[in-house]
C-alpha positions as CSV (number, residue, x, y, z in Angstrom):
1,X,136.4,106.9,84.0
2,X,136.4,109.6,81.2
3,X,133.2,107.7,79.4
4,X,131.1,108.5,82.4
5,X,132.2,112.2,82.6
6,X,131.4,112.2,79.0
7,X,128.3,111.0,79.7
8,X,127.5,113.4,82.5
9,X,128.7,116.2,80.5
10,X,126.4,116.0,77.4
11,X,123.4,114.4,79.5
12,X,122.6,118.2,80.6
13,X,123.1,119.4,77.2
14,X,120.6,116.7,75.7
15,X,118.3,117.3,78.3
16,X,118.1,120.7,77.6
17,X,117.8,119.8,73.8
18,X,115.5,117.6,73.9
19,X,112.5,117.4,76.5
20,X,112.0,113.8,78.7
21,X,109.3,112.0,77.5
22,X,106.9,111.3,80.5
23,X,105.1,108.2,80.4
24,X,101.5,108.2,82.1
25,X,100.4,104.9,82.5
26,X,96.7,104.0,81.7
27,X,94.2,103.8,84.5
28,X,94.3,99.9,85.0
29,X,97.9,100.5,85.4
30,X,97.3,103.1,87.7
31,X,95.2,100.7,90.2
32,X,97.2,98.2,89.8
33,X,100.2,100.0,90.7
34,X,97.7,101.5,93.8
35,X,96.7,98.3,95.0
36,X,100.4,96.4,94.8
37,X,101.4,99.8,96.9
38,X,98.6,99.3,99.2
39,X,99.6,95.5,99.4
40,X,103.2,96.6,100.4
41,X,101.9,98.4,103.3
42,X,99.3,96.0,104.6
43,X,102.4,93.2,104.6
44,X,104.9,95.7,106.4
45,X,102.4,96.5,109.0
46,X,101.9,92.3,109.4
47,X,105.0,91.4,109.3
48,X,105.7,93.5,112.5
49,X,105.5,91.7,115.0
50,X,107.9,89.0,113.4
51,X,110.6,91.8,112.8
52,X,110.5,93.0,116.7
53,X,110.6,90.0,117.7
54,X,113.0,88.4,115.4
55,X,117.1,88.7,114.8
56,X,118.2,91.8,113.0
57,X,121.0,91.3,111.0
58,X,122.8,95.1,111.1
59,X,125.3,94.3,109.0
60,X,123.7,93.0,106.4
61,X,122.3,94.5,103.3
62,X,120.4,93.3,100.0
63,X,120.2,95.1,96.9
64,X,117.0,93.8,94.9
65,X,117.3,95.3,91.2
66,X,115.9,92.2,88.5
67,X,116.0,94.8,85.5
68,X,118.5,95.6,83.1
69,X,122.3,95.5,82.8
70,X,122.9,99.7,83.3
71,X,120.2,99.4,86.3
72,X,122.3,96.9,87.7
73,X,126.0,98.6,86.7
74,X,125.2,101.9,88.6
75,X,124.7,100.0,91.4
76,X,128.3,98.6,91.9
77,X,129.7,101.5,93.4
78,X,126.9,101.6,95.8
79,X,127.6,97.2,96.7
80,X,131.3,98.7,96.8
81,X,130.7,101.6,99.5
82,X,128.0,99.5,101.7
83,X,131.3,96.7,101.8
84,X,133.7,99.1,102.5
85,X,131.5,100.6,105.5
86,X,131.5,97.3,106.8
87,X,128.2,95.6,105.7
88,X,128.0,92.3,104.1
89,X,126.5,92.8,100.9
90,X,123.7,90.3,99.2
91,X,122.8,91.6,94.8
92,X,119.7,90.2,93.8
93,X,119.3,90.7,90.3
94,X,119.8,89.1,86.7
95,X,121.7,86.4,86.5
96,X,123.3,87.6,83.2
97,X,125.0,90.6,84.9
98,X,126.9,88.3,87.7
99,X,129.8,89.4,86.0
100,X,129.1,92.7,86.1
101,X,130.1,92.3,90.1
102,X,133.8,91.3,91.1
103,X,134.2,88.6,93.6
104,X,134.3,90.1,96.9
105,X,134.9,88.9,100.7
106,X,131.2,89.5,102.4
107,X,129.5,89.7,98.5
108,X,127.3,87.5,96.9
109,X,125.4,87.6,94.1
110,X,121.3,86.0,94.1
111,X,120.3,85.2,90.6
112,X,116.7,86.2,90.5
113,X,114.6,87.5,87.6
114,X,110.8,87.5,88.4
115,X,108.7,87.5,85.6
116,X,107.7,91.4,85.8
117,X,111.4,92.0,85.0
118,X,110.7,90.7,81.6
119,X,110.0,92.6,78.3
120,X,107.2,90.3,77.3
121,X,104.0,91.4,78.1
122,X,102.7,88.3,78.0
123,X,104.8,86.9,81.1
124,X,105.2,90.6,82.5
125,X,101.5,91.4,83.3
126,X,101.0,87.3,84.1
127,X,100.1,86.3,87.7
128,X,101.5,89.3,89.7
129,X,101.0,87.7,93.1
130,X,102.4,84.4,92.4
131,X,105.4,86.2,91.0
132,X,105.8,88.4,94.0
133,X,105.5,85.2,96.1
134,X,107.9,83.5,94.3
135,X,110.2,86.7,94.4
136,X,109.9,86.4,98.0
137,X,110.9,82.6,98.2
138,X,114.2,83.2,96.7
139,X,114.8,86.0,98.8
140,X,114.0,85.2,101.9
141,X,117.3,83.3,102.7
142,X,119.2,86.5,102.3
143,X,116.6,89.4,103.3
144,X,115.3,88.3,106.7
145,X,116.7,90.2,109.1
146,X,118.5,92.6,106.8
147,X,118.2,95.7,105.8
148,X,117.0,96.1,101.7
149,X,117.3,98.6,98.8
150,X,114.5,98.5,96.3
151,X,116.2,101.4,94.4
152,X,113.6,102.2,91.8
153,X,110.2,102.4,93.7
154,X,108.7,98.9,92.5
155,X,105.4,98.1,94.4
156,X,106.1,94.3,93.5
157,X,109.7,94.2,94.8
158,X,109.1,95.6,98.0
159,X,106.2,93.5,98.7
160,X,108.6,90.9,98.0
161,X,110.9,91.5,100.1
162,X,108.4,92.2,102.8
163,X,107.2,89.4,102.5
164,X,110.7,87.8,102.8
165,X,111.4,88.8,106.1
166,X,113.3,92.2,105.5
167,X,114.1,94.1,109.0
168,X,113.2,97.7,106.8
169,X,113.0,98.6,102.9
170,X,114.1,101.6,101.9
171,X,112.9,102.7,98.3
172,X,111.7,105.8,96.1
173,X,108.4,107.9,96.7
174,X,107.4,107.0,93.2
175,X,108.4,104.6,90.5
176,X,111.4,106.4,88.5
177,X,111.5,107.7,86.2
178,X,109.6,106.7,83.3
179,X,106.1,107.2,85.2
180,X,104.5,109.5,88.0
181,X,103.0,106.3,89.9
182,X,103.4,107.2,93.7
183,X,103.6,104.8,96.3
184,X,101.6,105.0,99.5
185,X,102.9,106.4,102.7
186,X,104.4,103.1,105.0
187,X,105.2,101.3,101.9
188,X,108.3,101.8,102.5
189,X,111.6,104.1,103.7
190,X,111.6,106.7,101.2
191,X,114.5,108.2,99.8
192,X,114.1,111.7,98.6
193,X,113.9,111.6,95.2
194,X,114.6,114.6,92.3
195,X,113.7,113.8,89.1
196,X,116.1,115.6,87.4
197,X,118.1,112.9,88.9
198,X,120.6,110.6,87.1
199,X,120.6,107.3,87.7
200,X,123.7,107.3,89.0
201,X,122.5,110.0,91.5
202,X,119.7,108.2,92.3
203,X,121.9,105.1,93.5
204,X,124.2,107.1,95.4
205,X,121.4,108.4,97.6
206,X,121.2,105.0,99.1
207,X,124.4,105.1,100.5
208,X,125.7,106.1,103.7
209,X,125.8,109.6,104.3
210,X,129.7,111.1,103.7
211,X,131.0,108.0,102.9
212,X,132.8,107.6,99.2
213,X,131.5,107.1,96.0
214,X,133.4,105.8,93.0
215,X,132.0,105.0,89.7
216,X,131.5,101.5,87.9
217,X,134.5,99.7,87.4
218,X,134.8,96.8,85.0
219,X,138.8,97.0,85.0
220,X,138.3,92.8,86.4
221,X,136.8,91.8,83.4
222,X,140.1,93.1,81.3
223,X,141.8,90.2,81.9
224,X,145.4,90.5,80.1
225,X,143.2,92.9,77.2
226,X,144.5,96.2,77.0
227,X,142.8,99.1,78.6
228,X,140.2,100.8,76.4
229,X,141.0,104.2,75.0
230,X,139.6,106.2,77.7
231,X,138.2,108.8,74.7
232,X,135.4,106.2,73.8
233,X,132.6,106.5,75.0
234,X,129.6,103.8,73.9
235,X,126.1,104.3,73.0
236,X,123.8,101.7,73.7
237,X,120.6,102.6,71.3
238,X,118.4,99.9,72.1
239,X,116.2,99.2,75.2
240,X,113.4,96.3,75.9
241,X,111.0,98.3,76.0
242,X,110.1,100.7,73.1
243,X,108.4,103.7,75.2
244,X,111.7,104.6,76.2
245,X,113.5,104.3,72.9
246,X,115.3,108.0,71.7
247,X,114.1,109.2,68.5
248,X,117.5,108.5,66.0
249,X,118.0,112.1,65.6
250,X,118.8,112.4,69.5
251,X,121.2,109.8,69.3
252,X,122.7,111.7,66.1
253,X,122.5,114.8,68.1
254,X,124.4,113.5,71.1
255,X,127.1,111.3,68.5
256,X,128.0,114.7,67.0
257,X,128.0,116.3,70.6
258,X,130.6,113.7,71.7
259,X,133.0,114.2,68.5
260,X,132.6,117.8,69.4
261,X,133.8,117.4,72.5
262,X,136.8,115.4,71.1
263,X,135.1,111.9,72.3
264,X,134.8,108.8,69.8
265,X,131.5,107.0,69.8
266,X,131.0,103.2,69.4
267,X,128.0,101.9,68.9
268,X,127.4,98.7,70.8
269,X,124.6,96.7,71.1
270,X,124.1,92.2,71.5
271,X,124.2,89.3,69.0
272,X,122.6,89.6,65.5
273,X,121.3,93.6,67.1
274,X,123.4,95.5,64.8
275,X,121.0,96.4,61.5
276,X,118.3,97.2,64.7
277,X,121.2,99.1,66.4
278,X,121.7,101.3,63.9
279,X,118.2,101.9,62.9
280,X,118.0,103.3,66.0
């Protein structure tokens, strides 16, 4: 618990240090992005009829987030407080972070990756509409009828999960945060989005007004370990993609501002990552 208030505490003073790094996508991008958007809103205003007419599963809810493991970790207090208000909860996401979700009565987890989730442009920008079709295959079994999150403003994922039969999709105005790609009205439910945001922020505005928020806990993946010194707080330096790399001497600014603070840093990072890791 005291890594995340770490983290909250010296993301405003980085922030203020250091200036975020916009990304504005080129103009092919840009219509794709427009069209998928437009496609989104020409399958929600089809699929209407099938929805009215069709069985609305209230107390159900899917979560559709394919991308990486921190995406998918600040979403487990939001699966938490959509159980705890009742709902039976569906995570469609990577299989790789499963574990990342304790087993739960009314949880499951959907292993699904679509090929846009992937850090290789060469599969990413591949056939968008088969993928999205595909997308929608694997989740039509859990979406139809239910209520969905698309909780980062992904034209493909909630054309998906049209597509799959979803009762309503609710979803951000625009794709955050690394670009300024806005969706079209209808395309979906949009939850009010600041971009001064954390992520974590951003997930929580999904939930249910009131209701309570905890933060990620991994305490049943501990075992019979003992509990990690609550003072350490890890810094992940590499991403996928290298746009949204920090320069090293942010991540040396923010080390020094955790020792400061009386935090240790670890570096952590995958297998055979650790010479990149600390390059970066």
């Amino acid at each position: 618990m005291q890594t995340e208030t770490a983290t909250d505490e010296t993301r405003r003073g980085a922030a203020a240090a250091f200036p975020d790094r916009r990304i504005y996508p080129p103009w092919p991008k840009r219509v794709a992005f427009l069209a998928l958007g437009c496609a989104a809103v020409a399958a929600r205003l089809l699929t209407w009829p099938g929805r009215a007419l069709g069985t609305k599963r209230k107390d159900a809810t899917l979560v559709f987030e394919p991308f990486g493991m921190g995406d998918a970790l600040l979403l487990q207090p939001l699966v938490r407080t959509l159980l705890a208000s009742g709902k039976r909860v569906a995570f469609a996401g990577n299989p790789a972070w499963a574990p990342l979700f304790p087993a739960a009565e009314g949880f499951a987890f959907i292993p699904a990756r679509p090929a846009w989730a992937s850090p290789d442009p060469a599969r990413k920008y591949r056939g968008p509409v088969r993928d999205v079709l595909h997308a929608a295959r694997i989740l039509r079994p859990f979406a139809k009828g239910a209520e969905c999150i698309e909780p980062r403003g992904d034209p493909r994922a909630i054309l998906a999960l049209w597509l799959a039969g979803a009762s309503g999709v609710r979803s951000l105005p625009l794709y955050w945060s690394a670009t300024d790609c806005r969706l079209p009205p209808l395309a979906a439910r949009f939850v009010p989005l600041d971009r001064r945001a954390t992520r974590r922020e951003v997930s929580r505005a999904f939930a249910p007004a009131g209701a309570p928020y905890g933060r990620p806990d991994l305490s049943h993946l501990l075992g019979d370990a003992p509990a990690p010194d609550p003072k350490t707080v890890g810094l992940i330096p590499l991403t996928p993609w290298e746009g949204k790399r920090w320069p090293p001497e942010h991540w040396r600014a923010l080390a020094a501002g955790l020792r400061a603070r009386g935090f240790s840093p670890a570096l952590l990072c995958g297998p055979g990552e650790a010479e990149a890791a600390l390059r970066a």
